[in-house]
Jmol script that loads the backbone (N, CA, C; Angstrom):
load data "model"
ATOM      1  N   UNK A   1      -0.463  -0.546  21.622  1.00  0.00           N
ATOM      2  CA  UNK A   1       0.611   0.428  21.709  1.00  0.00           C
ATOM      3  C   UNK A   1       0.345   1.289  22.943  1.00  0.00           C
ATOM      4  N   UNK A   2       0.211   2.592  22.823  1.00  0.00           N
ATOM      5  CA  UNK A   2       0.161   3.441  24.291  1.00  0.00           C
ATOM      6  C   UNK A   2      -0.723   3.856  23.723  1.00  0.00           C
ATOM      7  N   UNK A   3      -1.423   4.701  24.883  1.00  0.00           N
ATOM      8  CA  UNK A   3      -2.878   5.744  24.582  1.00  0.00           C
ATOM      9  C   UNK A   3      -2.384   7.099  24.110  1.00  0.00           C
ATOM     10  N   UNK A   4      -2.956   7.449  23.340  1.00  0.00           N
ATOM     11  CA  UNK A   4      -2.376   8.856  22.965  1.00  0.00           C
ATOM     12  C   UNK A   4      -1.665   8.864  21.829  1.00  0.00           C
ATOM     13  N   UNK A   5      -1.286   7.821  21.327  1.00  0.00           N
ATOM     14  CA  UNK A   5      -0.431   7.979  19.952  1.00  0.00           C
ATOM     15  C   UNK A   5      -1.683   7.343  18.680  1.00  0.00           C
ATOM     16  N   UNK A   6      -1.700   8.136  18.062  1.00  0.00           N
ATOM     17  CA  UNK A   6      -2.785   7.713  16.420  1.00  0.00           C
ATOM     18  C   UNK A   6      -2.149   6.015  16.340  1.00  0.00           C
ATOM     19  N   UNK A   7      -3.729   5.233  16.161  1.00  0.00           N
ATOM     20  CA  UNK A   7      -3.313   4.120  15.937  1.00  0.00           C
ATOM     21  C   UNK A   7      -4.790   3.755  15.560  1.00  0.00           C
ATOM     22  N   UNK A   8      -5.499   3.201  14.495  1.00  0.00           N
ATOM     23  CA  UNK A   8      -6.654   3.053  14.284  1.00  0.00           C
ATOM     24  C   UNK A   8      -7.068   1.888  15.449  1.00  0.00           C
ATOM     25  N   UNK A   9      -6.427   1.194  15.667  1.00  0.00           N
ATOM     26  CA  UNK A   9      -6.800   0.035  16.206  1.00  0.00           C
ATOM     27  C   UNK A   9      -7.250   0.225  18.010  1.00  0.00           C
ATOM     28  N   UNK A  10      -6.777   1.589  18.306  1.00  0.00           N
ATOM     29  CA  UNK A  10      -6.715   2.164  19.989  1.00  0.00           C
ATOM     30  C   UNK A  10      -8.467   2.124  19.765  1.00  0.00           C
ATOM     31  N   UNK A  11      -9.059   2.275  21.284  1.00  0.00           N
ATOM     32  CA  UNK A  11     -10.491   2.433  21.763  1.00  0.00           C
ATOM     33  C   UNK A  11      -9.892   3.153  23.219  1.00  0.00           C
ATOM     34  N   UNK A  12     -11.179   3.212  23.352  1.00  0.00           N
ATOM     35  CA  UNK A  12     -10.969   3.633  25.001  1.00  0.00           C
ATOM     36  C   UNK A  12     -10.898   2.448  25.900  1.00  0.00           C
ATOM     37  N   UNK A  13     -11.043   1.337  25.666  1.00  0.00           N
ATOM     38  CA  UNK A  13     -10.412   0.190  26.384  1.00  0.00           C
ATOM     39  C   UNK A  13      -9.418  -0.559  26.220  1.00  0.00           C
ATOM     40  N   UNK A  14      -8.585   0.205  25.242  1.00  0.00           N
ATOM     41  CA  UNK A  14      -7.167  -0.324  24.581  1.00  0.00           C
ATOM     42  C   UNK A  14      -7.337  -1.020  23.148  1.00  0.00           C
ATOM     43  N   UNK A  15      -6.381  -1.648  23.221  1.00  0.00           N
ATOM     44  CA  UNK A  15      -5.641  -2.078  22.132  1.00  0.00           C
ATOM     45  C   UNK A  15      -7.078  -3.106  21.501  1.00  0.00           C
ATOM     46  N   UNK A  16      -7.336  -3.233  20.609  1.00  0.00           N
ATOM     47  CA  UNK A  16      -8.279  -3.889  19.626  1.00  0.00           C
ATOM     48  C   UNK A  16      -7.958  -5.043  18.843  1.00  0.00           C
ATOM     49  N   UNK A  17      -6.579  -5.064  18.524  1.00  0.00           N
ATOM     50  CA  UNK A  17      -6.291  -6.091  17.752  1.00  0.00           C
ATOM     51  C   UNK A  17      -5.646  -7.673  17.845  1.00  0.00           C
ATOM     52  N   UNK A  18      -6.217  -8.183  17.434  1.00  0.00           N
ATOM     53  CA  UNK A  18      -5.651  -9.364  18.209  1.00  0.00           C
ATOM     54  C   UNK A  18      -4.065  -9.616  19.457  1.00  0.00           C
ATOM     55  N   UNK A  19      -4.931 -10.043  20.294  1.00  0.00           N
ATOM     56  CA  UNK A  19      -3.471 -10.382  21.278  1.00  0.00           C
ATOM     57  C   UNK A  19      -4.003  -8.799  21.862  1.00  0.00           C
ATOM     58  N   UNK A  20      -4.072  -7.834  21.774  1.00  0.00           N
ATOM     59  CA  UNK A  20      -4.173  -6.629  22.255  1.00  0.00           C
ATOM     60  C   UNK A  20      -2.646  -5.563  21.500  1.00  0.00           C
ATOM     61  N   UNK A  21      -1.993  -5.977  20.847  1.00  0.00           N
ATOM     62  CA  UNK A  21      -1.246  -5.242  20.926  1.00  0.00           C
ATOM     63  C   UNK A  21      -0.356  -5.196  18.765  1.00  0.00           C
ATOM     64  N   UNK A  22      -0.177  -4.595  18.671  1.00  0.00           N
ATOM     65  CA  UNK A  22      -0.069  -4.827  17.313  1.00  0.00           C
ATOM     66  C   UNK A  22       1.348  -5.183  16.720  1.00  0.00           C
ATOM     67  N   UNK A  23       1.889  -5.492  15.721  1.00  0.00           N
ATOM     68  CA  UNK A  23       2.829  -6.440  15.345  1.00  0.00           C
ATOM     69  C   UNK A  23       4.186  -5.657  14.581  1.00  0.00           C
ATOM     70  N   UNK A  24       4.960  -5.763  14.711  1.00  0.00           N
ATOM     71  CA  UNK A  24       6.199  -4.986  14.541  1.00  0.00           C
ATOM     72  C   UNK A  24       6.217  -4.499  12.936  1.00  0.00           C
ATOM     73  N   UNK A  25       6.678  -3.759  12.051  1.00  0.00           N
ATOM     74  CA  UNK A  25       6.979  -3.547  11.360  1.00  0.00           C
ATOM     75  C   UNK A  25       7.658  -4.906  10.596  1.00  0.00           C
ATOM     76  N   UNK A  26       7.948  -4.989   8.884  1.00  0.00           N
ATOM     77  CA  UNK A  26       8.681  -6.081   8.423  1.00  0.00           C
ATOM     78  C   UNK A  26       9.577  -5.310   7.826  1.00  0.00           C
ATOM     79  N   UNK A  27      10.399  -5.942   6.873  1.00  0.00           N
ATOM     80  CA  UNK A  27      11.812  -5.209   6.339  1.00  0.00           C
ATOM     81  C   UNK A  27      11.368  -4.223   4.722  1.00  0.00           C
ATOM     82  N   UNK A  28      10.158  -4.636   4.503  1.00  0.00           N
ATOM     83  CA  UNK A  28       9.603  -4.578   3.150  1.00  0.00           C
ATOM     84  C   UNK A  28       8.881  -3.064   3.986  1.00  0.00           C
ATOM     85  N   UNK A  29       8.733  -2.452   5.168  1.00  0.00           N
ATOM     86  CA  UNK A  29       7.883  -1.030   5.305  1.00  0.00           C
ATOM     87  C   UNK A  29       9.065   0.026   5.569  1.00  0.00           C
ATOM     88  N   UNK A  30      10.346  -0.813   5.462  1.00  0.00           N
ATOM     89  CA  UNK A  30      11.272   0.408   6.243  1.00  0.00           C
ATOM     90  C   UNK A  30      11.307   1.764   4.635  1.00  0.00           C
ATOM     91  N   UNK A  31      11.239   2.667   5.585  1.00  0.00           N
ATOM     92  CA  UNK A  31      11.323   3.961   4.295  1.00  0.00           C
ATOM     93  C   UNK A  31      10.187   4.346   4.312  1.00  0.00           C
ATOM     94  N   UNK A  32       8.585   3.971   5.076  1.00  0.00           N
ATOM     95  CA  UNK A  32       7.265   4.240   4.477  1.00  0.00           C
ATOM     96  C   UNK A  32       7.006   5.105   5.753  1.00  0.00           C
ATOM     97  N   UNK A  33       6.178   6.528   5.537  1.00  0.00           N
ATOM     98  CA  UNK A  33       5.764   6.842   5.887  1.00  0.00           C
ATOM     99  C   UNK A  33       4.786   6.757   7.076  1.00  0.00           C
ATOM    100  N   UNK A  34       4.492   5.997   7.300  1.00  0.00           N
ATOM    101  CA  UNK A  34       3.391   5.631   7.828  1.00  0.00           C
ATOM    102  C   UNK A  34       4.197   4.826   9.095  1.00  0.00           C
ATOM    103  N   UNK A  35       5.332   4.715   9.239  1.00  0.00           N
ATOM    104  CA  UNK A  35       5.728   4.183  10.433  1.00  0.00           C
ATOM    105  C   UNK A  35       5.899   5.178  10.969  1.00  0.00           C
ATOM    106  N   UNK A  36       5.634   4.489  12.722  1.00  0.00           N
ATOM    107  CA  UNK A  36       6.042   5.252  13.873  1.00  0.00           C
ATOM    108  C   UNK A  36       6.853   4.227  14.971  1.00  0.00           C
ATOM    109  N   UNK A  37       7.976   5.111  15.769  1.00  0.00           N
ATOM    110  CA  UNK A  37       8.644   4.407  16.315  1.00  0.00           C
ATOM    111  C   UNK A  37       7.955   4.423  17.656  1.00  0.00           C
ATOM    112  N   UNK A  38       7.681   3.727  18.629  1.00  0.00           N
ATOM    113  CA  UNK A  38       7.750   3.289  19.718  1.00  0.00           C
ATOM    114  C   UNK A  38       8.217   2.295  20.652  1.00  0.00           C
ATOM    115  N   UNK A  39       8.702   2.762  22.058  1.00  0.00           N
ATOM    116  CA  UNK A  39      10.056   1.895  22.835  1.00  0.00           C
ATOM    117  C   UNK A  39      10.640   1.092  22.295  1.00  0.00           C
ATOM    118  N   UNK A  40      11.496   1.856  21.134  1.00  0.00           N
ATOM    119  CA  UNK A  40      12.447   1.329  20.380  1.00  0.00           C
ATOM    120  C   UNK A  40      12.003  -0.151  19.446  1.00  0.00           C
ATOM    121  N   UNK A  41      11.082  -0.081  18.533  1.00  0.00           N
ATOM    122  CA  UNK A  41       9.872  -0.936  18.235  1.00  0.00           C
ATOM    123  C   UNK A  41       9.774  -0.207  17.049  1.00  0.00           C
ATOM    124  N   UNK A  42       9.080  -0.225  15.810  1.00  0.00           N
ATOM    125  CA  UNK A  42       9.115   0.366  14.547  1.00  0.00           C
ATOM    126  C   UNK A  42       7.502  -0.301  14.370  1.00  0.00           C
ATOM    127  N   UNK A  43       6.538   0.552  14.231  1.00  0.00           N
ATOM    128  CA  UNK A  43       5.003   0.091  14.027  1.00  0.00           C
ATOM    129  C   UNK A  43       4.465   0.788  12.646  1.00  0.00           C
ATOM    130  N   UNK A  44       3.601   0.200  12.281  1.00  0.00           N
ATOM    131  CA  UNK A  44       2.638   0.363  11.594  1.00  0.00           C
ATOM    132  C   UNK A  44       1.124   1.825  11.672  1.00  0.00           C
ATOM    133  N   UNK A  45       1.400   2.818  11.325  1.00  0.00           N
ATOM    134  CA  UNK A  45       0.031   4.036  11.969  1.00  0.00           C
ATOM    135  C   UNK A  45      -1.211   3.214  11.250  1.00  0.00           C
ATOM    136  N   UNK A  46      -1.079   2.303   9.744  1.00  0.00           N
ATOM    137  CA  UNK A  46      -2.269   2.084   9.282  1.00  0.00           C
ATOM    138  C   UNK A  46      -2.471   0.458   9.177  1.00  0.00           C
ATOM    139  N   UNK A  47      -1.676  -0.148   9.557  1.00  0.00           N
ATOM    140  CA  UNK A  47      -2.078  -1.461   9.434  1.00  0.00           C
ATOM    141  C   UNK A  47      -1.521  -1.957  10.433  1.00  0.00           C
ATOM    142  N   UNK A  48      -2.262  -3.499  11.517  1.00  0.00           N
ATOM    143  CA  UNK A  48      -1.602  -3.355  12.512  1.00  0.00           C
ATOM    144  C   UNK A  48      -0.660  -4.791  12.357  1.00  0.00           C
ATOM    145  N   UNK A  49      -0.840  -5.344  11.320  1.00  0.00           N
ATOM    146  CA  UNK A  49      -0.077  -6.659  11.208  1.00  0.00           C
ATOM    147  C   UNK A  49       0.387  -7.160   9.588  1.00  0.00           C
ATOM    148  N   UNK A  50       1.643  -5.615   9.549  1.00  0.00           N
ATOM    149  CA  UNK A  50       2.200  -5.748   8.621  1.00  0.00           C
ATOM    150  C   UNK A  50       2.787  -6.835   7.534  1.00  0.00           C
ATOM    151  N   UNK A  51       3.207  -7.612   8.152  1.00  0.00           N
ATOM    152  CA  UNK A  51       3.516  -8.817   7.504  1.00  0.00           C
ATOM    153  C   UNK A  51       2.334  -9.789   6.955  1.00  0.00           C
ATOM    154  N   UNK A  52       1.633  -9.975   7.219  1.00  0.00           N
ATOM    155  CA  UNK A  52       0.305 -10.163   6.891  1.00  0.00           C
ATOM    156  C   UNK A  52      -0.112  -9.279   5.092  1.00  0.00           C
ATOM    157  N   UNK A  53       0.310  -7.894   5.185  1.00  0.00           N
ATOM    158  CA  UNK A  53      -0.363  -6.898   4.813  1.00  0.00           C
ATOM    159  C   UNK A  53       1.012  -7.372   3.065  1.00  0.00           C
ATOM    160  N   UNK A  54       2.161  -7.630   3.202  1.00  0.00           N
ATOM    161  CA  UNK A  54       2.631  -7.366   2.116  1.00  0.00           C
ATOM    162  C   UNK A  54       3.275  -8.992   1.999  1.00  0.00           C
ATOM    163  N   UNK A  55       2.349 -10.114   2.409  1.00  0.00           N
ATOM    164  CA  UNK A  55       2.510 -11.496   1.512  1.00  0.00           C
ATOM    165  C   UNK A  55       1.608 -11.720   0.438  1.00  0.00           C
ATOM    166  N   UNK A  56       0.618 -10.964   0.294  1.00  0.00           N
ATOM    167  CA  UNK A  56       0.011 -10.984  -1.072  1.00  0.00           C
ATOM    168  C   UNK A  56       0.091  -9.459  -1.920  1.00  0.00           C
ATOM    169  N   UNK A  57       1.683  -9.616  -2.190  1.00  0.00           N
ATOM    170  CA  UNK A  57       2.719  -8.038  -3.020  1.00  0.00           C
ATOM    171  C   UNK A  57       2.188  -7.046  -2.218  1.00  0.00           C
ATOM    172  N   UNK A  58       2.614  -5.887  -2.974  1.00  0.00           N
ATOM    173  CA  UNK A  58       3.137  -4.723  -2.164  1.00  0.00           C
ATOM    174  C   UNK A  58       2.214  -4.330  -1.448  1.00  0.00           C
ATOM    175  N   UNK A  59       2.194  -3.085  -0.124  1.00  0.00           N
ATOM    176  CA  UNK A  59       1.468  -2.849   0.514  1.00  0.00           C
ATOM    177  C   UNK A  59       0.527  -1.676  -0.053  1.00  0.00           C
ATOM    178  N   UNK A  60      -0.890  -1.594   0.049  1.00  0.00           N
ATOM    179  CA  UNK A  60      -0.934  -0.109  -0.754  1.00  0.00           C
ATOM    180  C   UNK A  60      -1.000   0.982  -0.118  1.00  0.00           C
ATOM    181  N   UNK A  61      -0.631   0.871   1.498  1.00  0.00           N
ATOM    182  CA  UNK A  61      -0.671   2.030   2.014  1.00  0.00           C
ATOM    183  C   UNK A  61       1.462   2.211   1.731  1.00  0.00           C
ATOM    184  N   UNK A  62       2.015   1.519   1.642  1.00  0.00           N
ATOM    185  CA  UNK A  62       3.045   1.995   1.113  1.00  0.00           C
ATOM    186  C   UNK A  62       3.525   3.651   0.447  1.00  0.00           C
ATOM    187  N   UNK A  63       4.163   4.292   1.246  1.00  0.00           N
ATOM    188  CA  UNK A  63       4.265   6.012   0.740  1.00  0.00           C
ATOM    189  C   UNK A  63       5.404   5.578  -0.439  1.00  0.00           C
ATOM    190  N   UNK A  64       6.506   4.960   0.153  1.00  0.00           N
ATOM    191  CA  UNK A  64       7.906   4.552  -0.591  1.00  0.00           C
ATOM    192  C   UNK A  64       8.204   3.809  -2.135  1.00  0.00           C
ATOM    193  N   UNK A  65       6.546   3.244  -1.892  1.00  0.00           N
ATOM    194  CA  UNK A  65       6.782   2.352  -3.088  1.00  0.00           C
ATOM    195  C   UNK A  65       5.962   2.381  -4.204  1.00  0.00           C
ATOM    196  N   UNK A  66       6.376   3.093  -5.651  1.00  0.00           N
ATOM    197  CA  UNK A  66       5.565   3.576  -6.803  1.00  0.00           C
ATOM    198  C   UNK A  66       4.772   2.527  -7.281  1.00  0.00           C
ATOM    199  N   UNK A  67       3.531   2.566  -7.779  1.00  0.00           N
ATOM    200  CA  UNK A  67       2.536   1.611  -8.401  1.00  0.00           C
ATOM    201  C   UNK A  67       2.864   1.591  -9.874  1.00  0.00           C
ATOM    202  N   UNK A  68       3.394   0.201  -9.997  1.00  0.00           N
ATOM    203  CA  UNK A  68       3.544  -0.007 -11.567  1.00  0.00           C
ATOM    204  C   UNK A  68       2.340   0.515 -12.484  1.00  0.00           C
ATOM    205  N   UNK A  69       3.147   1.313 -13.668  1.00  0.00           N
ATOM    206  CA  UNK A  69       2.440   2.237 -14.343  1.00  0.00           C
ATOM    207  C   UNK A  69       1.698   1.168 -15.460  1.00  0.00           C
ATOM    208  N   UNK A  70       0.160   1.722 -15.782  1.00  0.00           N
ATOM    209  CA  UNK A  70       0.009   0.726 -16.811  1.00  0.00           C
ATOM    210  C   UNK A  70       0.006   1.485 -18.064  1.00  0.00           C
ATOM    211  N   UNK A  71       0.321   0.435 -19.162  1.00  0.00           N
ATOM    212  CA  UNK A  71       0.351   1.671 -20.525  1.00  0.00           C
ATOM    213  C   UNK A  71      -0.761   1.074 -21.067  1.00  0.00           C
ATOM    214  N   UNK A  72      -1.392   1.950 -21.526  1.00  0.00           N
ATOM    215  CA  UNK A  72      -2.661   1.803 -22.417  1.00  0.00           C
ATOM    216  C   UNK A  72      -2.655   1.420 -23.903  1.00  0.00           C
ATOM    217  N   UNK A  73      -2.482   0.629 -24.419  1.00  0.00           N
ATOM    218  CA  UNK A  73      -3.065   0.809 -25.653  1.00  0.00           C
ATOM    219  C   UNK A  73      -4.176   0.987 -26.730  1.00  0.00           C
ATOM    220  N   UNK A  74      -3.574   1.695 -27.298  1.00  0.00           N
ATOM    221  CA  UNK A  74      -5.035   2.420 -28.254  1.00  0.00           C
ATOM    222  C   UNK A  74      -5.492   1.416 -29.432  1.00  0.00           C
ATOM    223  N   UNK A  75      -6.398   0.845 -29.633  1.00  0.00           N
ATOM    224  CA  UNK A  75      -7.464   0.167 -30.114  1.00  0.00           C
ATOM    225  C   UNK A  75      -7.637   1.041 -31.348  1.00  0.00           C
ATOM    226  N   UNK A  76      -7.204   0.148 -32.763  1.00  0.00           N
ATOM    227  CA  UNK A  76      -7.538   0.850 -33.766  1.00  0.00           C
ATOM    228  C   UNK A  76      -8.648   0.060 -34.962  1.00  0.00           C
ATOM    229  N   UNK A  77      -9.333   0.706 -35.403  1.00  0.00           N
ATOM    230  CA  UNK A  77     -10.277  -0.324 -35.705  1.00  0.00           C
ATOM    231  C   UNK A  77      -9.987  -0.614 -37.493  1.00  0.00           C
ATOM    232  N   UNK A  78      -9.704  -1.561 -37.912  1.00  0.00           N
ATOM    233  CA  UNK A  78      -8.830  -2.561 -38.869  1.00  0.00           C
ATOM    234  C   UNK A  78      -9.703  -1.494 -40.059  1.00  0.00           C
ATOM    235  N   UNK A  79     -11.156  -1.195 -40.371  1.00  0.00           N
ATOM    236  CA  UNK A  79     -11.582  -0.451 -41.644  1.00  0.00           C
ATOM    237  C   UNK A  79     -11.250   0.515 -41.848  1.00  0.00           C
ATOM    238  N   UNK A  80     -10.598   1.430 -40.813  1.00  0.00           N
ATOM    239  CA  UNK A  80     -10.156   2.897 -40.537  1.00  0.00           C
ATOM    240  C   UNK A  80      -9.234   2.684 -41.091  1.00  0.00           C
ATOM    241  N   UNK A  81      -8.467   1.636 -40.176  1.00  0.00           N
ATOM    242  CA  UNK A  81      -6.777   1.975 -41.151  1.00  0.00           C
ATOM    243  C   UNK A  81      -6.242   1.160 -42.544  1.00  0.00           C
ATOM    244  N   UNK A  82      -7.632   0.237 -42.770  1.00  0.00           N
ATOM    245  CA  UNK A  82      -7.524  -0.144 -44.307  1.00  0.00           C
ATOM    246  C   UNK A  82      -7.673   1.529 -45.070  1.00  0.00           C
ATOM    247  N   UNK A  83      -8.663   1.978 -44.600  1.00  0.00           N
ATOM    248  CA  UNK A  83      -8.969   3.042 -45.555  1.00  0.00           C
ATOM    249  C   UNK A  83      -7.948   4.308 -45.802  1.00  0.00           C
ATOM    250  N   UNK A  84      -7.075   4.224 -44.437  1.00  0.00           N
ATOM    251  CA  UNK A  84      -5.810   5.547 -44.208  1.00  0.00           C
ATOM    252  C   UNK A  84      -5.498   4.708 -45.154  1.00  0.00           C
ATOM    253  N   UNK A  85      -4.816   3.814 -44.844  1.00  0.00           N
ATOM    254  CA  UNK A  85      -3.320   2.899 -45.522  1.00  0.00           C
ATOM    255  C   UNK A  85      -3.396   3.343 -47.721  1.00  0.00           C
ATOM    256  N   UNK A  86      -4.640   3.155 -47.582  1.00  0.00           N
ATOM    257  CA  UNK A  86      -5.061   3.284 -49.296  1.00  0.00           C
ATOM    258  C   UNK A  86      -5.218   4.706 -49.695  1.00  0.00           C
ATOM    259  N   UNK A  87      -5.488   5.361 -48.409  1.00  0.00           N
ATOM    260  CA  UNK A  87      -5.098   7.164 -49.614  1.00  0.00           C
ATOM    261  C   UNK A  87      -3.706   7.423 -48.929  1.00  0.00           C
ATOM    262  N   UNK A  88      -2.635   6.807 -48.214  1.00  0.00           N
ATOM    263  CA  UNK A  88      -1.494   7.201 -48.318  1.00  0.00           C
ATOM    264  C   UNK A  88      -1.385   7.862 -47.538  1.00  0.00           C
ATOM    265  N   UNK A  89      -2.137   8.222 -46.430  1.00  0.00           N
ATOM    266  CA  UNK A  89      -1.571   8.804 -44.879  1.00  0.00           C
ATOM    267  C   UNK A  89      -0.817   7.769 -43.616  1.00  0.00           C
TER     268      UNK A  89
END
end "model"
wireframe off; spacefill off
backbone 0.3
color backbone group
């Protein structure tokens, strides 16, 4: 990208990532935070080869996109609730 703009992948001898230069945004980051636009170009601030980043599901630097919630279930142990069940609670 250019010098001077946050990009993990910058050094003081440029660009780091393969090819030297890092890989456009995909359709699956539009809305995320973490993009920045340059010469009319839509990039990545934390990953430099997005598409890559969300063919094995979602991205987790993703700002836009909520992490399926897990529900817990509570583990009840079968003598406990023989013993509720028989005094009638």
């Amino acid at each position: 990208i250019k010098n001077g703009i946050e990009c993990s992948f910058m050094s003081k001898k440029g660009c780091t990532f393969t090819n030297n230069a890092c890989s456009p945004i995909v359709s699956q980051c539009e809305g995320c935070g973490y993009v920045m636009e340059f010469n009319g170009k839509s990039y990545c601030k934390t990953y430099a080869d997005p598409a890559m980043k969300w063919s094995f599901g979602s991205c987790n630097f993703a700002t836009h996109v909520e992490a399926p919630k897990v529900v817990e279930q509570k583990t009840v142990n079968p003598l406990k609730a023989s013993k509720r069940a028989s005094r009638g609670r």
